[in-house]
mmCIF file of the C-alpha atoms, coordinates in Angstrom:
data_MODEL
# 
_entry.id   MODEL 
# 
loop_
_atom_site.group_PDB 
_atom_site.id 
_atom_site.type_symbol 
_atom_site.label_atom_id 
_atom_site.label_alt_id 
_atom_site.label_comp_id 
_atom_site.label_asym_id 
_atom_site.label_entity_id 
_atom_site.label_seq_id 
_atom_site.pdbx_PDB_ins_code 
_atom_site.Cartn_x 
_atom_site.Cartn_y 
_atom_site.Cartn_z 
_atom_site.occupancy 
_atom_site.B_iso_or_equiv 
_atom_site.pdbx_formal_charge 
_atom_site.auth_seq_id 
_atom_site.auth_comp_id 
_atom_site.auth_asym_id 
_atom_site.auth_atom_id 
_atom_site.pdbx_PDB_model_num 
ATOM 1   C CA . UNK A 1 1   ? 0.000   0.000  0.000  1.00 0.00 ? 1   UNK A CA 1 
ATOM 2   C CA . UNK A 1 2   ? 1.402   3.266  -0.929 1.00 0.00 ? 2   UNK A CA 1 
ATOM 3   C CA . UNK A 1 3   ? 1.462   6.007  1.574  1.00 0.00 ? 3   UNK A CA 1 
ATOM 4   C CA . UNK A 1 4   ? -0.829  7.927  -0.287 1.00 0.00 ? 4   UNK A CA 1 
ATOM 5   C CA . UNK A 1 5   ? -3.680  5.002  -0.401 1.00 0.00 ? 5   UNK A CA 1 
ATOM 6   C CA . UNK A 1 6   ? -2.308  4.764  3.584  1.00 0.00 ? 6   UNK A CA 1 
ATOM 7   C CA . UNK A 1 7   ? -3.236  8.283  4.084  1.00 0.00 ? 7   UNK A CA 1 
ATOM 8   C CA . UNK A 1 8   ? -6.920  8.370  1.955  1.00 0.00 ? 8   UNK A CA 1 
ATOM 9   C CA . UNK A 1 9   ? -7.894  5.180  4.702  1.00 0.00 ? 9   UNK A CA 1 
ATOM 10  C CA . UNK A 1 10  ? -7.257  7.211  7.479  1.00 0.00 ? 10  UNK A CA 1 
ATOM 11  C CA . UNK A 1 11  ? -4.166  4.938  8.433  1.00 0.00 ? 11  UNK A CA 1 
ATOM 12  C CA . UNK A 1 12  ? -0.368  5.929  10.009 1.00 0.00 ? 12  UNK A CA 1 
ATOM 13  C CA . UNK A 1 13  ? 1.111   7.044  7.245  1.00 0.00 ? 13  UNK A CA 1 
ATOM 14  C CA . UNK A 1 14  ? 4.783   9.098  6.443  1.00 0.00 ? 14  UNK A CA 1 
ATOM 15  C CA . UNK A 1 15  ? 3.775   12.269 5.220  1.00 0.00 ? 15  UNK A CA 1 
ATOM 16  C CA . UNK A 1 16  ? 6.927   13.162 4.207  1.00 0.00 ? 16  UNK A CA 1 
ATOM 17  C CA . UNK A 1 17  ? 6.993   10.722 0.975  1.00 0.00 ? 17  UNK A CA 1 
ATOM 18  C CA . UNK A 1 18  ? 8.028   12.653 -1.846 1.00 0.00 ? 18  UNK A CA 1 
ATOM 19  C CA . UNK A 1 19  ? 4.602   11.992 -4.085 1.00 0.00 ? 19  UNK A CA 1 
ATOM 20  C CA . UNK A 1 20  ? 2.815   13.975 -1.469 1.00 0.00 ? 20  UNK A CA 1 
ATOM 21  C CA . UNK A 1 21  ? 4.803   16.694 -0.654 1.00 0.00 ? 21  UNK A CA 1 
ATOM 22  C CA . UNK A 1 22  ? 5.731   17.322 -4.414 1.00 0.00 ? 22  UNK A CA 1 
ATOM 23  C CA . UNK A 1 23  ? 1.815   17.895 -4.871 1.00 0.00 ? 23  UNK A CA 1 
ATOM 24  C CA . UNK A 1 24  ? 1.335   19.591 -1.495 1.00 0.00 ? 24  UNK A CA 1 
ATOM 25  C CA . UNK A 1 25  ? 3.761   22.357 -2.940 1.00 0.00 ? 25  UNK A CA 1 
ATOM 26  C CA . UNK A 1 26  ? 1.907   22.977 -6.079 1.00 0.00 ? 26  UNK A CA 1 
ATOM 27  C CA . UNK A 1 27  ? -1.238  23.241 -3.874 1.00 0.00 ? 27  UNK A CA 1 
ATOM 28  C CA . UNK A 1 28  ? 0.361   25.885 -1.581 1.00 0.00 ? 28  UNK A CA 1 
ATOM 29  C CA . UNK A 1 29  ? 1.985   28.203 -4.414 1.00 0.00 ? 29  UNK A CA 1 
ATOM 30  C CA . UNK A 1 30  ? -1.753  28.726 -5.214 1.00 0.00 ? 30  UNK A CA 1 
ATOM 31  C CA . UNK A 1 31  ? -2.472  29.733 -1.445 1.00 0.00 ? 31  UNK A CA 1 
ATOM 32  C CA . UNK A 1 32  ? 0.408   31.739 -1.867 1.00 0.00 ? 32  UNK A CA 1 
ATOM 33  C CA . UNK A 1 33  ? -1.224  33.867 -4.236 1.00 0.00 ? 33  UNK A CA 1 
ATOM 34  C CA . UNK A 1 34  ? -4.712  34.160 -2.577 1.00 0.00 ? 34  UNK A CA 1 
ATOM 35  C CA . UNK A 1 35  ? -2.989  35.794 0.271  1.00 0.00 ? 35  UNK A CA 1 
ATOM 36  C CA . UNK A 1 36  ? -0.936  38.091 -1.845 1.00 0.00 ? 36  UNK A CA 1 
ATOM 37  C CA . UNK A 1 37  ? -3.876  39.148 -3.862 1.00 0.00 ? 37  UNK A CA 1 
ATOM 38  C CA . UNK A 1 38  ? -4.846  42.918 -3.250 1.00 0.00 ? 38  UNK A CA 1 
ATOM 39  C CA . UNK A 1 39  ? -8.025  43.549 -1.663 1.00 0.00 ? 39  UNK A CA 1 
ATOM 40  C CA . UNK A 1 40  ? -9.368  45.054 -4.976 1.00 0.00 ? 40  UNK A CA 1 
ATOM 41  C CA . UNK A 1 41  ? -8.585  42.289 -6.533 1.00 0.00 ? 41  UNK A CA 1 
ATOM 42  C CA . UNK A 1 42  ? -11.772 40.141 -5.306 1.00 0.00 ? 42  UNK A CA 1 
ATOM 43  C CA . UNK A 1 43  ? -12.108 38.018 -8.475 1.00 0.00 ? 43  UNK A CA 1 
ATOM 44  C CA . UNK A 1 44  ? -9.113  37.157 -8.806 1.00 0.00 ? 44  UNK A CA 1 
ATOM 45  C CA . UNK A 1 45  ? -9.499  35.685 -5.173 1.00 0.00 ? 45  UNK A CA 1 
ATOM 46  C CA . UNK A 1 46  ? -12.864 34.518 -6.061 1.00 0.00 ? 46  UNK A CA 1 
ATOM 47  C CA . UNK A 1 47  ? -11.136 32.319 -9.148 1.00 0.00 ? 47  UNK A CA 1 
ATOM 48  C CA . UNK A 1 48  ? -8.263  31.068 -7.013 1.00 0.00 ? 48  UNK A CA 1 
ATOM 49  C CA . UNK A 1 49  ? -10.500 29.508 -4.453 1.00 0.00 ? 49  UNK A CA 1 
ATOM 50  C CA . UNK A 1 50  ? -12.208 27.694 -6.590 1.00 0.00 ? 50  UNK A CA 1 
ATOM 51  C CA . UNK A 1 51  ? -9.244  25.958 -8.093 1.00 0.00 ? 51  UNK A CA 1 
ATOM 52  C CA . UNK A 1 52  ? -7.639  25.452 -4.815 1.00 0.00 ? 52  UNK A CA 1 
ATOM 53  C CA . UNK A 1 53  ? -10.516 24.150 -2.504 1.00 0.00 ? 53  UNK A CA 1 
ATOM 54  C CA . UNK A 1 54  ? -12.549 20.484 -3.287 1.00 0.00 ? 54  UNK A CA 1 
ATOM 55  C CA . UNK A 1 55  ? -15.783 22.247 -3.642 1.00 0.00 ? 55  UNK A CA 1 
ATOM 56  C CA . UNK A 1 56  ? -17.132 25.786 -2.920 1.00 0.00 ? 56  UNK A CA 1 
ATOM 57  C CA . UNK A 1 57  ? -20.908 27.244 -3.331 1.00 0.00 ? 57  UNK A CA 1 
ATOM 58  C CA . UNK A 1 58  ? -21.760 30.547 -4.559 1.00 0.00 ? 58  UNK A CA 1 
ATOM 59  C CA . UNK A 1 59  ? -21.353 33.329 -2.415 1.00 0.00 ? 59  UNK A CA 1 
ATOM 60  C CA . UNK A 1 60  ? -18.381 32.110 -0.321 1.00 0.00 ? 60  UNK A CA 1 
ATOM 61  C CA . UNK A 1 61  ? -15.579 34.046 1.032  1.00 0.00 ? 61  UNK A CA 1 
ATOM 62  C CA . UNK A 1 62  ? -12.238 33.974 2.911  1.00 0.00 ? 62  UNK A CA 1 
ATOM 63  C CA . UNK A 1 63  ? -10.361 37.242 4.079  1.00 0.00 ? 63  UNK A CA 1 
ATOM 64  C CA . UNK A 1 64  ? -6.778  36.627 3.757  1.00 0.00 ? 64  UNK A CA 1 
ATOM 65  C CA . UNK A 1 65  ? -4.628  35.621 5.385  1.00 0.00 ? 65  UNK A CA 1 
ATOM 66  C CA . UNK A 1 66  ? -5.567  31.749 5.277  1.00 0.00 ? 66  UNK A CA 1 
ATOM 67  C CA . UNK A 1 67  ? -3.313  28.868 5.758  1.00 0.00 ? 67  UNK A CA 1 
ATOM 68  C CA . UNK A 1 68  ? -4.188  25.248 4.373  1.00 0.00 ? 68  UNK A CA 1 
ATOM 69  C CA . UNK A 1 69  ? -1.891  22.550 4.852  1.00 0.00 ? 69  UNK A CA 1 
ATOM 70  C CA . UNK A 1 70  ? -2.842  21.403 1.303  1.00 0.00 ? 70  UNK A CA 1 
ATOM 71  C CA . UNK A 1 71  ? -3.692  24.432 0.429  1.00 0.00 ? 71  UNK A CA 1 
ATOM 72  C CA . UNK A 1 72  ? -7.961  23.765 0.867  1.00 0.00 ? 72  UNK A CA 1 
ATOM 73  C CA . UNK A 1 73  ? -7.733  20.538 -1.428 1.00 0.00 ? 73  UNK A CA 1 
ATOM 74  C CA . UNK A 1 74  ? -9.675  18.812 0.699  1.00 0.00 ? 74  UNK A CA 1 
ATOM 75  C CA . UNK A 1 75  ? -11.888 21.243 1.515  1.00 0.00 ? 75  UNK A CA 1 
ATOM 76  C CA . UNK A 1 76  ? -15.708 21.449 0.475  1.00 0.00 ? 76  UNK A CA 1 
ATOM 77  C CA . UNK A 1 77  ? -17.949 24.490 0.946  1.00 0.00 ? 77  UNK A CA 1 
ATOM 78  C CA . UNK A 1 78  ? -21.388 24.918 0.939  1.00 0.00 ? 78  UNK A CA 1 
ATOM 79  C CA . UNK A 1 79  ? -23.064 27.902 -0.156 1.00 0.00 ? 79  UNK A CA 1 
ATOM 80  C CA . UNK A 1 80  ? -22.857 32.179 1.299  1.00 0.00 ? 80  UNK A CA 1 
ATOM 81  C CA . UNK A 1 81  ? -19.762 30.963 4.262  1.00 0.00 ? 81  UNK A CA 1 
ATOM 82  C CA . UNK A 1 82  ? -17.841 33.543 5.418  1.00 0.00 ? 82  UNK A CA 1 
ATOM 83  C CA . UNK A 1 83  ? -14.443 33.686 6.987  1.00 0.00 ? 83  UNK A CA 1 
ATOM 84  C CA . UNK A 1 84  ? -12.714 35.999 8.708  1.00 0.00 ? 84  UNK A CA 1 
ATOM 85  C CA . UNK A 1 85  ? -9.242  36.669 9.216  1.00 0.00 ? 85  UNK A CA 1 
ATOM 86  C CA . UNK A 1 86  ? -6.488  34.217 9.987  1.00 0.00 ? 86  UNK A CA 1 
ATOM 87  C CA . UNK A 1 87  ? -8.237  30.729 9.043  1.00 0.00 ? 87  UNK A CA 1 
ATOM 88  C CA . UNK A 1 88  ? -6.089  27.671 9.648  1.00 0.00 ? 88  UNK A CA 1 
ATOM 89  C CA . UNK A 1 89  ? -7.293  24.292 7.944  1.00 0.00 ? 89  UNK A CA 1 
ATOM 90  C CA . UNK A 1 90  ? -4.793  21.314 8.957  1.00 0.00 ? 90  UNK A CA 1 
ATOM 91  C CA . UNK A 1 91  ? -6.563  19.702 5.757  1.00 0.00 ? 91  UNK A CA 1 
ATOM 92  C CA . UNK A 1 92  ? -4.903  16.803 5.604  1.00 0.00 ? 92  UNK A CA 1 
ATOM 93  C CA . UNK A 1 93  ? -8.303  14.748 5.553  1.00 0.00 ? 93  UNK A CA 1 
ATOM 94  C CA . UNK A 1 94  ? -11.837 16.224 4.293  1.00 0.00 ? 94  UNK A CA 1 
ATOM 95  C CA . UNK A 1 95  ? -13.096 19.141 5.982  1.00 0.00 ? 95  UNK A CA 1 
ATOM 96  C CA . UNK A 1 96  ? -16.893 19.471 4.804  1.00 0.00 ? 96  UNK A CA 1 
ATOM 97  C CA . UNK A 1 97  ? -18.337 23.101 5.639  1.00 0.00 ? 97  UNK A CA 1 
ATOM 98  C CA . UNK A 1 98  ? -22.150 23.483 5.331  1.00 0.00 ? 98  UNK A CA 1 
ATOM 99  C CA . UNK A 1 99  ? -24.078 26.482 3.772  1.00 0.00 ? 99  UNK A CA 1 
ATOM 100 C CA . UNK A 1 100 ? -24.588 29.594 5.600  1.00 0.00 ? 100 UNK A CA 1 
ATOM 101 C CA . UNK A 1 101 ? -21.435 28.823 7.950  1.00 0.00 ? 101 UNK A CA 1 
ATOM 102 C CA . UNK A 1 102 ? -19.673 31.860 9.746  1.00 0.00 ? 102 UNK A CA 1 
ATOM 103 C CA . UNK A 1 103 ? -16.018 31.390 10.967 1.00 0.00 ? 103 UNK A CA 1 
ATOM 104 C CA . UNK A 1 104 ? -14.470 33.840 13.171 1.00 0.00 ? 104 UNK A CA 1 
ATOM 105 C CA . UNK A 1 105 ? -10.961 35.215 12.665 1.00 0.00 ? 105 UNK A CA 1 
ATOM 106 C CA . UNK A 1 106 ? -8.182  32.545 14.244 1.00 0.00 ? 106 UNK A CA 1 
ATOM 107 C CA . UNK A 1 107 ? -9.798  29.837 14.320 1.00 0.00 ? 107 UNK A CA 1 
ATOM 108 C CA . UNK A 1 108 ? -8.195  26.386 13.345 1.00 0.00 ? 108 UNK A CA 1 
ATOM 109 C CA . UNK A 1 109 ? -9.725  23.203 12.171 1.00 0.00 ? 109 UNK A CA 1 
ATOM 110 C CA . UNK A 1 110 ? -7.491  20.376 12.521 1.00 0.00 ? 110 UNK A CA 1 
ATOM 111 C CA . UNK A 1 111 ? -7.827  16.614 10.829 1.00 0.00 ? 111 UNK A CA 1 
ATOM 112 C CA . UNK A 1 112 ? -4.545  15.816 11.203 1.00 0.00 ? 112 UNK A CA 1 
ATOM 113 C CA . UNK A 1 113 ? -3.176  13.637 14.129 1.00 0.00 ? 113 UNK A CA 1 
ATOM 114 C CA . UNK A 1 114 ? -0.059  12.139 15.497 1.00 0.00 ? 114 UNK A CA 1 
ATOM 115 C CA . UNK A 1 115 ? 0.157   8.871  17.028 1.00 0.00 ? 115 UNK A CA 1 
ATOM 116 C CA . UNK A 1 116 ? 0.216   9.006  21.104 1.00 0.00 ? 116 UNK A CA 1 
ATOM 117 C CA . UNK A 1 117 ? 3.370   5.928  20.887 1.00 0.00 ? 117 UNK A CA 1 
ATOM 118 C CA . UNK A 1 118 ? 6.769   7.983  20.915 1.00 0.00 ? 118 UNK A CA 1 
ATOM 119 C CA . UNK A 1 119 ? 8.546   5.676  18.777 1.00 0.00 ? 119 UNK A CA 1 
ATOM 120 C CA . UNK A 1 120 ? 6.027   6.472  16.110 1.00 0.00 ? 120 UNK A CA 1 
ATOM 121 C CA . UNK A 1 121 ? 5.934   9.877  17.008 1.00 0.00 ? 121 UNK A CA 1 
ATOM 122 C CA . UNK A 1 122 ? 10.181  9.818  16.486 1.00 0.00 ? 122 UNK A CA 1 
ATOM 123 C CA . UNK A 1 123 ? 9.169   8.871  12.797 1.00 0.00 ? 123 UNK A CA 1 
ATOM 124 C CA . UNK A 1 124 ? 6.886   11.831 12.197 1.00 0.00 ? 124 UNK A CA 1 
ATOM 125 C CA . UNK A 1 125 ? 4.142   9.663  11.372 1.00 0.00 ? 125 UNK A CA 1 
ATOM 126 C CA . UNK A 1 126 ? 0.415   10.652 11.251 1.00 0.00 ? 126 UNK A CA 1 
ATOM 127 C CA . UNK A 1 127 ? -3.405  10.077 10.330 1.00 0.00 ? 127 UNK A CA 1 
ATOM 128 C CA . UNK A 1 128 ? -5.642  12.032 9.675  1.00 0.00 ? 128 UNK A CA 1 
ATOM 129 C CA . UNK A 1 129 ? -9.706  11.738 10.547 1.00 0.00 ? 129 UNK A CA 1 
ATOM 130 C CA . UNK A 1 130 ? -12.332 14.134 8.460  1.00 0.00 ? 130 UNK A CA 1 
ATOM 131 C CA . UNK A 1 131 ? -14.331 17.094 9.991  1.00 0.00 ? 131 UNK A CA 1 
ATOM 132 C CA . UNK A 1 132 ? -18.033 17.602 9.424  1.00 0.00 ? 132 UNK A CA 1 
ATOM 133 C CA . UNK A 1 133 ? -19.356 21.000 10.235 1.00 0.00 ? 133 UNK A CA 1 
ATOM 134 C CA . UNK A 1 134 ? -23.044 21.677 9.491  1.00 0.00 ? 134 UNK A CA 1 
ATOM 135 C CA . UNK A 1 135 ? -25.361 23.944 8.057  1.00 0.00 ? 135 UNK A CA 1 
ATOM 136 C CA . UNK A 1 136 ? -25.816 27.743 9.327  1.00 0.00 ? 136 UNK A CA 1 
ATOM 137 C CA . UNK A 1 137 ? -23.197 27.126 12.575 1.00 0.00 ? 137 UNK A CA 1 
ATOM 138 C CA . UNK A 1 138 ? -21.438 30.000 14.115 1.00 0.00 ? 138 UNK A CA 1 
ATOM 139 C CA . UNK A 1 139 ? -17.844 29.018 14.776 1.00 0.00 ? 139 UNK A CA 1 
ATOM 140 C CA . UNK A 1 140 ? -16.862 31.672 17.372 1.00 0.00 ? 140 UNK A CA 1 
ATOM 141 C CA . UNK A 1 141 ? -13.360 33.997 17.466 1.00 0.00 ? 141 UNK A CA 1 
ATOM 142 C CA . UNK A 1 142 ? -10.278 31.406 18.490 1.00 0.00 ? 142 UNK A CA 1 
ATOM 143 C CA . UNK A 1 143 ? -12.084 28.050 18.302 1.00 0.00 ? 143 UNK A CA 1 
ATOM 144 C CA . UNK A 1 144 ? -9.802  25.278 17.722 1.00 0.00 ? 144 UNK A CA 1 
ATOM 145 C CA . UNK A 1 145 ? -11.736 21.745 16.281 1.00 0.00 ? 145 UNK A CA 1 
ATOM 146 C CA . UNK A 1 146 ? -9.963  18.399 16.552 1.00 0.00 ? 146 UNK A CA 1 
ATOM 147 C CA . UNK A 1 147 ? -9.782  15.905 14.138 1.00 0.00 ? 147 UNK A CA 1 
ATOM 148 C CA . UNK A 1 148 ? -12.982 13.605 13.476 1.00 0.00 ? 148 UNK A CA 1 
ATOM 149 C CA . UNK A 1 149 ? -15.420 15.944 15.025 1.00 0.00 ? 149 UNK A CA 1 
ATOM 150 C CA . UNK A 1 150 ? -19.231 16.411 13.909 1.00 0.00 ? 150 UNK A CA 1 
ATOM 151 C CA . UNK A 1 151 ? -20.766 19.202 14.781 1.00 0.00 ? 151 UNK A CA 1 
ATOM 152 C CA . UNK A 1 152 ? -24.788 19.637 14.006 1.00 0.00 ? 152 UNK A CA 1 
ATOM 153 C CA . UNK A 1 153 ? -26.486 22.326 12.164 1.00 0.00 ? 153 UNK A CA 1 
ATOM 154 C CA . UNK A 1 154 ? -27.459 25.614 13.900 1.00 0.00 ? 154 UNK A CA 1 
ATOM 155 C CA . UNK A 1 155 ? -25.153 25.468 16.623 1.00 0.00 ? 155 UNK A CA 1 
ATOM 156 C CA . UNK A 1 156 ? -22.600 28.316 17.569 1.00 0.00 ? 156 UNK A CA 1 
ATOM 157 C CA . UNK A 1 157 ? -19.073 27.472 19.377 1.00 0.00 ? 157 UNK A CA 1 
ATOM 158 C CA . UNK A 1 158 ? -18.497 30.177 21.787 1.00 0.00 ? 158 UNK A CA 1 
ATOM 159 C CA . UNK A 1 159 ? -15.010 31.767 21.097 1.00 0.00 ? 159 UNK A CA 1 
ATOM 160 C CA . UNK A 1 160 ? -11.700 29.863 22.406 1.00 0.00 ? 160 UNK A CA 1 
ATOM 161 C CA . UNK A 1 161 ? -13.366 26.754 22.334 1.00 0.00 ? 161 UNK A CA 1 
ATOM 162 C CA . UNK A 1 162 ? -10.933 23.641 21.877 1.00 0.00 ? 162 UNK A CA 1 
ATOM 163 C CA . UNK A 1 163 ? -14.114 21.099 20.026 1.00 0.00 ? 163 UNK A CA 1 
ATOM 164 C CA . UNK A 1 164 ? -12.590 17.582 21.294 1.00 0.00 ? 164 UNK A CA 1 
ATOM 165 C CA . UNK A 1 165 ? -16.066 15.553 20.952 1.00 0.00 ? 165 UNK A CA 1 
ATOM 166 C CA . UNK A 1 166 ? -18.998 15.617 18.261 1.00 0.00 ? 166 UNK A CA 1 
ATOM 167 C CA . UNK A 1 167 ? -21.513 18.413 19.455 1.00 0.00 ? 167 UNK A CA 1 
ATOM 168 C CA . UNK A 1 168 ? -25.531 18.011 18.524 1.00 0.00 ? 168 UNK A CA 1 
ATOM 169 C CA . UNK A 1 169 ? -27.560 20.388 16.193 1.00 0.00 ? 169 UNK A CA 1 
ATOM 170 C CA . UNK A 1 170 ? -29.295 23.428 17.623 1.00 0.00 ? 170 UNK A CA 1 
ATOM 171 C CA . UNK A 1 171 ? -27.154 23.997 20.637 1.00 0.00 ? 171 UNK A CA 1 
ATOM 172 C CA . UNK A 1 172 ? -24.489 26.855 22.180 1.00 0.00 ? 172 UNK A CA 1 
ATOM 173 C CA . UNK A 1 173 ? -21.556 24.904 23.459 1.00 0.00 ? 173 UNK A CA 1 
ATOM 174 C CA . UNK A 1 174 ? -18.313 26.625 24.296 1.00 0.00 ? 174 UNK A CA 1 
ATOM 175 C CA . UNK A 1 175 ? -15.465 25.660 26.710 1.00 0.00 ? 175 UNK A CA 1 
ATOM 176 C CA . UNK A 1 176 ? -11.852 23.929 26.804 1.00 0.00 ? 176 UNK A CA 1 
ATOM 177 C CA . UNK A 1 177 ? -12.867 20.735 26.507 1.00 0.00 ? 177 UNK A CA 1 
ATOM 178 C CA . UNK A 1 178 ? -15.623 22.291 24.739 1.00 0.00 ? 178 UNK A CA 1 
ATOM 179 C CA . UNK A 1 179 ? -19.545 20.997 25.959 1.00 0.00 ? 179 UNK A CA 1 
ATOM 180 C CA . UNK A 1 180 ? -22.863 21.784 25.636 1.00 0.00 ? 180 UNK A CA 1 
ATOM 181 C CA . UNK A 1 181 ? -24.539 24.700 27.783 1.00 0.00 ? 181 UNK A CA 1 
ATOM 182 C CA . UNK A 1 182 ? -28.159 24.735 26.153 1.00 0.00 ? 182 UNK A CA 1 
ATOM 183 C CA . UNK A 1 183 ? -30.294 24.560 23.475 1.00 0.00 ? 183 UNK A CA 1 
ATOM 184 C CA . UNK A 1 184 ? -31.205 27.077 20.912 1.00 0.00 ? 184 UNK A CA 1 
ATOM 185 C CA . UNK A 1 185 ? -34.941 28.072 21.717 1.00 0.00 ? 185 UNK A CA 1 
ATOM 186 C CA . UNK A 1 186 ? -37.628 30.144 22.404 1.00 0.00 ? 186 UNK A CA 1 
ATOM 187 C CA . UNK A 1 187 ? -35.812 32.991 24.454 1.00 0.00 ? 187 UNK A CA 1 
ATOM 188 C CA . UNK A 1 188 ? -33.462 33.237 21.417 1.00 0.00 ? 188 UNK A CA 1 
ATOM 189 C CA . UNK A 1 189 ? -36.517 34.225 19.161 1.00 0.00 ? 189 UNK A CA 1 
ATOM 190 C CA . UNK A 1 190 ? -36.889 37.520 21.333 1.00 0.00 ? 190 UNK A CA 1 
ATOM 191 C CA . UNK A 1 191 ? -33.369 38.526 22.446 1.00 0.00 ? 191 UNK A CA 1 
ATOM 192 C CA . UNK A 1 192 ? -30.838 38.878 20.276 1.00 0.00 ? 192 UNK A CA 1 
ATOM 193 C CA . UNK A 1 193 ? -27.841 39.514 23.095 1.00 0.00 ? 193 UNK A CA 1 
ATOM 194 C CA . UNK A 1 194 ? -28.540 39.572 27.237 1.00 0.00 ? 194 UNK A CA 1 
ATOM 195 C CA . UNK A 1 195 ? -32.184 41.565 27.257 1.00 0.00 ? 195 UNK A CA 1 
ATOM 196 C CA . UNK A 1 196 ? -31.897 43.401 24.560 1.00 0.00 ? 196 UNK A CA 1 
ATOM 197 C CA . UNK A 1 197 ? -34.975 42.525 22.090 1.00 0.00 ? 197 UNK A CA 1 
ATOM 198 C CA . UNK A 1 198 ? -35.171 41.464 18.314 1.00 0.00 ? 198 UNK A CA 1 
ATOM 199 C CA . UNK A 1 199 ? -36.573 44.349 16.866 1.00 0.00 ? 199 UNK A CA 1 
ATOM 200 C CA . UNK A 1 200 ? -38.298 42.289 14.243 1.00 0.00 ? 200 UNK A CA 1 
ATOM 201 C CA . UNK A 1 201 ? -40.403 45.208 12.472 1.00 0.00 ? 201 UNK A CA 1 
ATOM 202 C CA . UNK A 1 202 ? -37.255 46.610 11.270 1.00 0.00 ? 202 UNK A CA 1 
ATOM 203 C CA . UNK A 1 203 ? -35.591 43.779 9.858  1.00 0.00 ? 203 UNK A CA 1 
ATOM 204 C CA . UNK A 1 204 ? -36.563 41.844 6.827  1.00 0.00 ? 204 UNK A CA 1 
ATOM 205 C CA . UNK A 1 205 ? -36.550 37.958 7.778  1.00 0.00 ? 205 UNK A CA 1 
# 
């Protein structure tokens, strides 16, 4: 088995054979150039990211600077997300993004993992495990999510968080290891932040 069919089944793998890292440094000259791109240069951006990342809907956008350990290969975006500054994908294994996703700036999504046996550690051996993040969640400022995590649609990861375990749709969950505090419901519907109201009559939704 070649350490690239190693690495696609989620096994230990060495991923410093020279098959990978020759196409990892393609990938990355393209990053490269997203970040250098001036900010009135937004299709040029716009044409970039969809060569470098797996998939990406309409209406998606990163602010620069973003870091991608293959440079978003493996990454696959739903429709209208929006990043802020300072992304870092360890993409080493899928990362699927839902629609309507909002990422705050520094926040990391890792797949990639290192074995806990030193002797294999020694080696620089890894796997990697895929992240699933759902539709409309609200990843907050400085979040960091671990390899093989799920995390449901609707939810929002309060800011810091360090996302160790899957975490259920329609919940706020923050917290290093982060867990759940509540569910989304009714009291969201009329405040908006502490007590102050939606003001729903000025707002078109």
């Amino acid at each position: 088995m070649t350490q690239r069919e190693r690495m696609d089944a989620g096994l230990i793998y060495d991923p410093i054979d020279p098959e990978l890292r020759d196409e990892q440094q393609r990938l990355l000259e393209m990053l490269y150039d997203y970040n250098a791109a001036r900010p009135s240069e937004l299709e040029k951006r716009q044409q970039l990211l969809a060569k470098m990342l797996g998939a990406v809907g309409d209406d998606c956008y990163i602010e620069p600077p973003f870091y991608a350990n293959w440079g978003g290969k493996n990454v696959y975006m739903g429709k209208g997300v929006y990043v802020n500054f300072n992304l870092t994908l360890v993409d080493d294994a899928d990362i699927i993004i839902g629609d309507k996703v909002m990422i705050g700036p520094n926040v990391t999504i890792a797949t990639a993992g290192h074995p806990i046996l030193p002797v294999l550690r020694e080696k620089g051996l890894q796997y990697n495990k895929p992240v699933h993040i759902g539709r409309n969640v609200w990843i907050g400022a400085g979040s960091i999510i671990l390899p093989g995590v799920t995390i449901g649609d609707n939810s929002v990861i309060g800011a810091g968080s360090v996302v160790t375990k899957d975490i259920p749709a329609d919940t706020v969950a923050v917290g290093s290891p982060c867990r759940v505090m509540r569910q989304i419901g009714e009291r969201d519907r009329e405040f908006f932040y502490r007590s102050e109201r939606i003001d729903y009559e000025e707002l078109d939704c």
